[in-house]
N, C-alpha and C positions, 0 to 999 in steps of 0.2 A: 305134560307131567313135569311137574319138580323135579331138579337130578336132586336134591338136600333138602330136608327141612331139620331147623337146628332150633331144639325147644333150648329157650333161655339168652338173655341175648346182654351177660357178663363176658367177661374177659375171653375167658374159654370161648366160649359161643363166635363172638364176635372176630377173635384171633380163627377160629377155623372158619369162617363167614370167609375170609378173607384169604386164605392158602388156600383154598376150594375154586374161588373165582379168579385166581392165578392160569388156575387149567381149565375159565372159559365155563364152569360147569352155573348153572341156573339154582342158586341159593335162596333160601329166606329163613330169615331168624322171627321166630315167634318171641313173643318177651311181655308177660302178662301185667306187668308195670307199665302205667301211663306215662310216669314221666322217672327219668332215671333216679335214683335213692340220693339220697345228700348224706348216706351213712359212709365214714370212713373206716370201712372195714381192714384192709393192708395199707401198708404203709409204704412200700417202697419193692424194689425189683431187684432182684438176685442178680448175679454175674451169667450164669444161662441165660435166664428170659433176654439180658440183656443183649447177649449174641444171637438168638435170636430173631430179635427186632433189628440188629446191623444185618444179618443174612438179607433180610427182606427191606432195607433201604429205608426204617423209620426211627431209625435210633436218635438223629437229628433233632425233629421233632420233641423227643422225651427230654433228650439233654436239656435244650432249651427252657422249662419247666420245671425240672427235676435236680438236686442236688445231690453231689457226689459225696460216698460216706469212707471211711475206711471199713476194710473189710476185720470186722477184728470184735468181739465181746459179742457176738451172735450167739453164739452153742449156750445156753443154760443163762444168760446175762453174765458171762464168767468172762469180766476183761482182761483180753489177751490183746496183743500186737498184732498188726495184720503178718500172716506168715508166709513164708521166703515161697516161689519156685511155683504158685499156683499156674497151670495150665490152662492161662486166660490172657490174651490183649487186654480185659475189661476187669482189671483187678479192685473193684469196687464194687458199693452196694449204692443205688441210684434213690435216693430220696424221694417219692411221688408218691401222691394221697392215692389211692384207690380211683377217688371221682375223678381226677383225671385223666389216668389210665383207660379209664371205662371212656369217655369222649372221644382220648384222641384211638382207641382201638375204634370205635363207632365210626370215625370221622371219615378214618382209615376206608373202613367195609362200603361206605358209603363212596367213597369216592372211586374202589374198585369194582362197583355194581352189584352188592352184596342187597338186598331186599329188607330192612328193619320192619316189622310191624310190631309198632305198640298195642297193648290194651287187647290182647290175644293169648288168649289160655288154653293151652291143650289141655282135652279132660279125657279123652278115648282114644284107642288107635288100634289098630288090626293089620295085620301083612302078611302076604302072601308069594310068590315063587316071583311076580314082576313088580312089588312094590308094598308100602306103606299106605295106608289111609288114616291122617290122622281127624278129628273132630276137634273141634274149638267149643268152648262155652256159648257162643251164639248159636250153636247148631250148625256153622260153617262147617263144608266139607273139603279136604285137600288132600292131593292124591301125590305122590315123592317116589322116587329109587328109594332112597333110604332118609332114615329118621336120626338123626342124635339127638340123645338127651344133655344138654348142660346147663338143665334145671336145679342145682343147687344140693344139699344135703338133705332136704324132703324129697326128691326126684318123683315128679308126676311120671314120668315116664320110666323108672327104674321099677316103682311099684307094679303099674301097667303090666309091664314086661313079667313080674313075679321072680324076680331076680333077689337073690339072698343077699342081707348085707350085714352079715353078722361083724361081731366085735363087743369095744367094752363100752359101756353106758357112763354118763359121766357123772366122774365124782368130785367133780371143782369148780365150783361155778363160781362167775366173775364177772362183773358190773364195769358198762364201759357206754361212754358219752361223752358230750361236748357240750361246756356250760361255764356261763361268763364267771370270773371267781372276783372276790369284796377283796382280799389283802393285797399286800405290792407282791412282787415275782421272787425279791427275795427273802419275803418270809415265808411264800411257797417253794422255791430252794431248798430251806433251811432245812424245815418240817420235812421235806419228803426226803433227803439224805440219810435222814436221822431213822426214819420209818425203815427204810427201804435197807438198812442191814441187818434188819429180822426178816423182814415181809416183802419178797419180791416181785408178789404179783400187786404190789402197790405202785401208783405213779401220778403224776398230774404232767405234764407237758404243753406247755404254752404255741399256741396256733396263732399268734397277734391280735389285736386290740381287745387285749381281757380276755381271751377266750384260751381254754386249758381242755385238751384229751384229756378223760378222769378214768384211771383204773384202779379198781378198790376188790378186794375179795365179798363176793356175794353171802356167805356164810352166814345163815340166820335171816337172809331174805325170805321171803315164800319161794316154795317151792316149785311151783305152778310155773314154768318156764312159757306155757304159752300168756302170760299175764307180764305183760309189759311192764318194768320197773319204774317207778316215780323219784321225784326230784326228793324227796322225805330218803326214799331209800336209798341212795348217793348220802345223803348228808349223815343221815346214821351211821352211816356203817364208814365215813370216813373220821363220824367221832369216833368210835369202837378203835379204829386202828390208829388214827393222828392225833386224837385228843381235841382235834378242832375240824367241823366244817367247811373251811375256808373261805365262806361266805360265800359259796355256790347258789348261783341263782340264774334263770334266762337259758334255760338249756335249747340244743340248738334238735339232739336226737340223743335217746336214753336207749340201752339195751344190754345185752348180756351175754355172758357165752359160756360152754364148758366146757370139759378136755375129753369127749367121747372120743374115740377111735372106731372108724367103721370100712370095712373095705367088699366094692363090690365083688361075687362069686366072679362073674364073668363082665366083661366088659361087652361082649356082642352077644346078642339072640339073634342070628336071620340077617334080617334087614335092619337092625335098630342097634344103636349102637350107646355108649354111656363117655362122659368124660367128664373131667371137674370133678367138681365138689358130688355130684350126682355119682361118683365111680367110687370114691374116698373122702370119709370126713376125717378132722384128726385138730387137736389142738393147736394154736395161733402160734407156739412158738418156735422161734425163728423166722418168721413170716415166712412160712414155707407155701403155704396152699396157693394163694393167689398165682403163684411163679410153677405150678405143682400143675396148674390145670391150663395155665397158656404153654406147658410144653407136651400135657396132652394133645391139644391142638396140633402141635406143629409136630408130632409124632403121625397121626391120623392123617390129616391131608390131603397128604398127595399117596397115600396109599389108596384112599378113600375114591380122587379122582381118578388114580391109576385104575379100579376096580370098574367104575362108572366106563371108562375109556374105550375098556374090551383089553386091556394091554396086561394088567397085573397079573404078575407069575403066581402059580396055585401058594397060596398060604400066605399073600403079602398080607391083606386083612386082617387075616388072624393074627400077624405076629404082633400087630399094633395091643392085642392080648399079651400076648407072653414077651413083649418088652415092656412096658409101658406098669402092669398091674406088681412085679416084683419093685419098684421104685417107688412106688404110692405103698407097698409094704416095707420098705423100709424109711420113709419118712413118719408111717404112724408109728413106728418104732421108734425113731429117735426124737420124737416130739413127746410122747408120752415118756420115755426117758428124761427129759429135757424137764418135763414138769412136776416130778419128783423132784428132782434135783433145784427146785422151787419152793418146795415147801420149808416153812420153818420148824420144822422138828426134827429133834438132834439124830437121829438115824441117815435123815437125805444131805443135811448138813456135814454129816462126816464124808458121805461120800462125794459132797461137792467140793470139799476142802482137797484130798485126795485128787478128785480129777483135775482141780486147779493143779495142783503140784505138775501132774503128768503135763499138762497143757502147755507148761514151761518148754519142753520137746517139740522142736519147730515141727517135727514129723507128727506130733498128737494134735499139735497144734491144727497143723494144717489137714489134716484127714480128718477133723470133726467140720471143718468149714467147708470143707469140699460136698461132705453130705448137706449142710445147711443149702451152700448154692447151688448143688448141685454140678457143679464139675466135674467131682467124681463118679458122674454114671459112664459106663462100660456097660454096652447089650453084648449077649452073649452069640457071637455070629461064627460061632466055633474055633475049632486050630488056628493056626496063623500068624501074621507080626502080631508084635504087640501092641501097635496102636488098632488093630481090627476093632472096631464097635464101639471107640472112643470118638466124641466127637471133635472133631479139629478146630483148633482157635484159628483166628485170624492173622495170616502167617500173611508176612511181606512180600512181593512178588516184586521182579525188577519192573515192572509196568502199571504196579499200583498196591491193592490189598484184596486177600482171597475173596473177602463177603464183599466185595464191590461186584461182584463176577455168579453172586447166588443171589441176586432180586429176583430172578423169573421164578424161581421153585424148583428148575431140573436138577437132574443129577448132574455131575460132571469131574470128569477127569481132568485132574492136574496135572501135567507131562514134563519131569524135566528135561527125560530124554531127545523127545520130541520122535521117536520113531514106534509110536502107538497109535492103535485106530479105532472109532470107535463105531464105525462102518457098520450099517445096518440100524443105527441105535442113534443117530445123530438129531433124530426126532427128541428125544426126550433127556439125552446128553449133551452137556458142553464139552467140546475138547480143548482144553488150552494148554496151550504150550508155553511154559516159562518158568525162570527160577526161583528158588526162594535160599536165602543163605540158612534159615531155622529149617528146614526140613530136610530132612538125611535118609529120606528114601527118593529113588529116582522117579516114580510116580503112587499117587492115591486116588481111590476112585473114590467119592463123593454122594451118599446117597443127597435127594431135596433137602433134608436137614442137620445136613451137615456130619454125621457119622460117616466112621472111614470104613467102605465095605468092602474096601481090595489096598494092596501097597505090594511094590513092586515093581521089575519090569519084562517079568513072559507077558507076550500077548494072547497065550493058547490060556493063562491063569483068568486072565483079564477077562476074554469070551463070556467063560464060565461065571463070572462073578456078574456081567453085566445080565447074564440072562437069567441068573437070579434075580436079585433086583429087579430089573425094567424090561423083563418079558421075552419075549421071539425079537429078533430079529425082522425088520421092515426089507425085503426084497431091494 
């Protein structure tokens, strides 16, 4: 039997392909695409995702690739300064196309014995008290522990399940592709500056040798959203809005999007489990989703493996529920926010004038950016210090840096006392001993991804904390 099978084999999919076979567990990613998408759907990686690819030792790789942005004019396109005091080593926004991303996650799963199979589409599934059976389109049969779905915003497997996904239907649709353009760069400069202080869901962005990201408001397209947009319908509607076509021609891939908001009831039935885009859909601004569903992953896990183990404490599964689905509610909240504050009509425009003014407040500032990358989540792990349920940056140690020390996936305690144990539990924790001149508590305990589930130095507090988390005690 499969210990996982993971419908969908994006970011999400791929990222938890690979925290799964951390802990040795027997993975395959179904992925009903033959060969990967040449669509560049995201653009680049939050200050999160981006800790957590240093946690697990592949940040390297991205950098190399990938260009660093300032963090700063993200919330609404409202440019501000990047602001003071963000609770991150990695105070930037990491430039990388989507298809990159998707490879080197790929490359990643593949090289830690994660199973890819292309050209494989789940269409049925059924579970019961020892497992999953899922059906493929061929009439293939495969038998799993458990099922995730990170099939997308149609989710085959969210439907399956009969799981609700209510929400708002969208009312903005927006035409976006890649296609060679006829003028020089700076009379598409010119043109798009000038547009683009009425109409901000307008853009053109140059990708190298003539070739331009085109986003134009769809408005007065057909409706028919399963009907693929054509090269006519680009040009129209950038005469409608720029007064010229810009001699768009030679498109590379045409498509569209809209600003629905949808969030799954539940994230688990049973044995089947949701994340991604297939848990929450929600409009593109901020580039929040991409970064929204690889930190699903690395929330799920090693809870996931913990569960599979025989080790995980009653309700660690579940909490991947009720930590995970209040942060996908409040992203569709401040993306649909985010896209009013888009529109060109003088009601959203007053209020985007207004939040510019506040945003001047290094504190308004920085608490709108903190939701965009997400550094401002805090799970709610009850009483206690103030960093509880915060995830810890990457705090200097006299012997190196913390995420140098979190590639396996355990948990582990940071000691600076040095007179803590973690005895009994030494299977599934690190105990390190060392300092750090930025941490001002004598020790924190560490869950795999990096939230603080203990700080302090009782060791009768500690016990208690570890066998929350990471179960009984090994003899």
């Amino acid at each position: 039997m499969i210990d996982v099978i993971i419908a969908g084999g994006g970011p999400t999919g791929l990222m938890l392909s690979s925290e799964l076979r951390l802990h040795g567990l027997h993975v395959l990613v179904l992925e009903k695409e033959i060969e990967p998408t040449s669509h560049v759907r995201a653009l680049g990686l939050h200050a999160r995702s981006i800790e957590v690819l240093d946690q697990r030792g592949l940040l390297e790789r991205f950098l190399a690739v990938g260009q660093q942005h300032p963090v700063g004019g993200f919330f609404a396109a409202i440019s501000k300064p990047s602001p003071g005091g963000l609770d991150t080593a990695h105070g930037y926004v990491l430039g990388i196309p989507q298809t990159v991303t998707d490879r080197l996650l790929s490359e990643h799963a593949s090289e830690v014995g994660a199973e890819i199979r292309r050209g494989s589409e789940l269409v049925g599934l059924s579970q019961d008290d020892s497992g999953v059976t899922v059906r493929l389109a061929d009439g293939t049969q495969l038998r799993a522990r458990y099922l995730v779905g990170c099939d997308g915003g149609r989710s085959t497997v969210r439907e399956l399940l009969g799981v609700g996904f209510p929400g708002e239907p969208s009312s903005v649709e927006t035409l976006l592709g890649e296609m060679e353009v006829g003028v020089p760069p700076e009379a598409v400069a010119e043109v798009v500056a000038e547009v683009r202080r009425t109409h901000l869901r307008f853009g053109l962005g140059p990708l190298g040798d003539g070739v331009y990201r085109v986003v134009v408001p769809a408005e007065g397209v057909v409706e028919d959203r399963t009907v693929p947009p054509t090269i006519e319908d680009f040009k129209r509607q950038l005469l409608v809005y720029a007064g010229t076509d810009f001699g768009v021609h030679s498109p590379r891939w045409l498509s569209r999007f809209g600003d629905a908001t949808r969030l799954a009831e539940r994230y688990r039935v049973g044995r089947v489990l949701l994340a991604g885009d297939a848990a929450h859909i929600h409009p593109p601004t901020g580039g929040q989703g991409l970064n929204l569903g690889i930190q699903d992953a690395f929330n799920l896990g090693w809870k996931l493996a913990a569960e599979i183990a025989g080790w995980a404490p009653q309700g660690l599964l579940d909490s991947y529920h009720s930590e995970r689905h209040p942060v996908a509610e409040d992203v569709l909240t401040n993306t649909r926010a985010q896209m009013l504050l888009l529109s060109p009509e003088p009601g959203p425009r007053s209020v985007r004038r207004l939040l510019s003014e506040l945003m001047d407040f290094d504190d308004v500032n920085r608490y709108l950016i903190e939701k965009v990358t997400a550094i401002g989540v805090r799970y709610d792990f009850g009483e206690g210090h103030d960093m509880l349920g915060r995830h810890l940056r990457d705090v200097r140690l006299k012997r190196g840096r913390l995420y140098e020390l979190m590639h396996r996936g355990r948990g582990l305690l940071l000691d600076q006392t040095g007179q803590l144990s973690v005895a009994g539990w030494a299977e599934r924790v690190d105990h390190v001993v060392d300092v750090s001149e930025e941490l001002d508590v004598p020790a924190v305990l560490l869950r795999p991804d990096g939230h603080v589930a203990w700080a302090g130095d009782d060791q009768s507090d500690l016990l208690g904390q570890l066998s929350r988390w990471f179960g009984a005690p090994v003899a």
